[in-house]
VEXVEX-628957 format. One line per 5 residues: their letters; for each residue x negated, y negated, z negated of N, C-alpha, C. Coordinates in nm, 2 decimals, m for minus. Layout:
BEGIN
A = X:Y:Z:X:Y:Z:X:Y:Z | ...;
***
This chain:
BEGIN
XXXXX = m4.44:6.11:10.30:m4.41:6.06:10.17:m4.31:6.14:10.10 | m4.36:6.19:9.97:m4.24:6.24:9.86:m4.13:6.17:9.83 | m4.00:6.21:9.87:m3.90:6.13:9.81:m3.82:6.16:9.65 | m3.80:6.06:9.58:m3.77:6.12:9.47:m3.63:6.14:9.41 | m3.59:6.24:9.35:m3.50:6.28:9.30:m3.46:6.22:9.25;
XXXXX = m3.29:6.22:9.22:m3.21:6.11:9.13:m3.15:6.22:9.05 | m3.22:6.27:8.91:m3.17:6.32:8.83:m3.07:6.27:8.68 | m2.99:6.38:8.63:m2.87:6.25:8.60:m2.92:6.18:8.46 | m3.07:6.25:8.40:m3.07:6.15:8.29:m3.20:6.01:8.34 | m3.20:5.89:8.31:m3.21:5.80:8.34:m3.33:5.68:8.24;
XXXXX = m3.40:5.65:8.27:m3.50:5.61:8.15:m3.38:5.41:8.17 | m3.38:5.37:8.06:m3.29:5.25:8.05:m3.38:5.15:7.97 | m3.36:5.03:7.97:m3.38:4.93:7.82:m3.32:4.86:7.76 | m3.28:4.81:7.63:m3.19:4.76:7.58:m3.24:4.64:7.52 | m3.13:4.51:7.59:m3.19:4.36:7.58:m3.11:4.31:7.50;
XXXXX = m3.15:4.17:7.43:m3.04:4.13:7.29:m2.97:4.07:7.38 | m2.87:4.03:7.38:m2.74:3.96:7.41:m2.78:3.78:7.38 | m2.88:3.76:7.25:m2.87:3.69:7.21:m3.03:3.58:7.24 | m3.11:3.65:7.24:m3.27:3.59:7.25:m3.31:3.68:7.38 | m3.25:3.73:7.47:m3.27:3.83:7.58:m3.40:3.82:7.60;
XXXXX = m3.43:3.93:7.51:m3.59:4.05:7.48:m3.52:4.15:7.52 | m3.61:4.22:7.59:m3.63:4.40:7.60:m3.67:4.43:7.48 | m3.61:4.52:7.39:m3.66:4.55:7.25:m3.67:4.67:7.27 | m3.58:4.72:7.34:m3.58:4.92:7.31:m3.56:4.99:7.42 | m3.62:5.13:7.46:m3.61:5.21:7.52:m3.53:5.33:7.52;
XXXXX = m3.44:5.40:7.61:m3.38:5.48:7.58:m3.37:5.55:7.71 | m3.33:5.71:7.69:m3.23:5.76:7.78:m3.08:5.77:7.77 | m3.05:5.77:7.92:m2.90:5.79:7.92:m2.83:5.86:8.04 | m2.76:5.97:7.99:m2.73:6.07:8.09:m2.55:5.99:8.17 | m2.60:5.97:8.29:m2.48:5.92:8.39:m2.39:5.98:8.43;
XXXXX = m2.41:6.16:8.38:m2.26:6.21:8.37:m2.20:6.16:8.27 | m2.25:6.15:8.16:m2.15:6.17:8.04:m2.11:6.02:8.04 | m2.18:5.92:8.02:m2.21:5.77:8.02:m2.15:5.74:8.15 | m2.05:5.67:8.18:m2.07:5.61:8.35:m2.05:5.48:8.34 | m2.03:5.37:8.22:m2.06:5.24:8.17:m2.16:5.19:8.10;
XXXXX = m2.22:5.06:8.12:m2.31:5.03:8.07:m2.30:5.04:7.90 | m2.45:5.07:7.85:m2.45:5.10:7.74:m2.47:4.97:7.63 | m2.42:5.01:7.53:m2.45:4.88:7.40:m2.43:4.93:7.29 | m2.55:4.89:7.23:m2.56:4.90:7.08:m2.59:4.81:6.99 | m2.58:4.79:6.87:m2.61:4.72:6.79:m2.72:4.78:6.71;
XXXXX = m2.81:4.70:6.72:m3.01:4.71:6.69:m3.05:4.58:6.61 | m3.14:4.63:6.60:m3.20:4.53:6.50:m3.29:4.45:6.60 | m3.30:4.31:6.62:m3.42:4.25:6.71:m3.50:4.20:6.60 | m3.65:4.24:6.62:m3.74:4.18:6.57:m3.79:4.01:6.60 | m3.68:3.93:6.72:m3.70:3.79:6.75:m3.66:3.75:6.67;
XXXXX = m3.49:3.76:6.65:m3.38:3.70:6.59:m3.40:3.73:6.44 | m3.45:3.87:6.41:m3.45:3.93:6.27:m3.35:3.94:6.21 | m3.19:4.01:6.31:m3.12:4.04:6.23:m3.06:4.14:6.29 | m2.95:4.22:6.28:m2.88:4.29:6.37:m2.78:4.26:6.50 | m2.82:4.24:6.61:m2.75:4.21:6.70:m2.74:4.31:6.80;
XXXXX = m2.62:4.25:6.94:m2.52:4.36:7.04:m2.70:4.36:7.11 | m2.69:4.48:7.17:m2.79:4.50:7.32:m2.71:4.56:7.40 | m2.75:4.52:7.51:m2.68:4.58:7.63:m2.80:4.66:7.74 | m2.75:4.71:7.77:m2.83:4.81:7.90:m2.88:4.71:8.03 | m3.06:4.73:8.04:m3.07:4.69:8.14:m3.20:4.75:8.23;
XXX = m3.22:4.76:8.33:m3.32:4.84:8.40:m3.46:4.79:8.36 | m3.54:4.94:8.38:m3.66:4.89:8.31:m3.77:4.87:8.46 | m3.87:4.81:8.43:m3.96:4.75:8.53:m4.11:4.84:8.56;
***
């Protein structure tokens, strides 16, 4: 079996804080980043701009 490499950029997804949907996709490099990420996005549930936080994708 191939084992796989842990290289440092990272595929992530960003969930609302508030209606917790996966809305968005991103990368994020773990050298530079070594905390979870958050942004403020727009959710298409809630329809307004709310926090996302970083969470692993499936």
């Amino acid at each position: 079996m191939a084992s796989k490499k842990k290289s440092a950029v990272e595929i992530i997804a960003l969930q609302c804080v508030e209606c917790k949907q996966k809305n968005y996709t991103t990368y994020k490099n773990r050298k530079n980043i070594s905390g979870k990420l958050e942004k403020n996005k727009y959710c298409p549930f809630c329809r307004k701009q709310t926090l996302h936080k970083e969470t692993k994708v499936k």
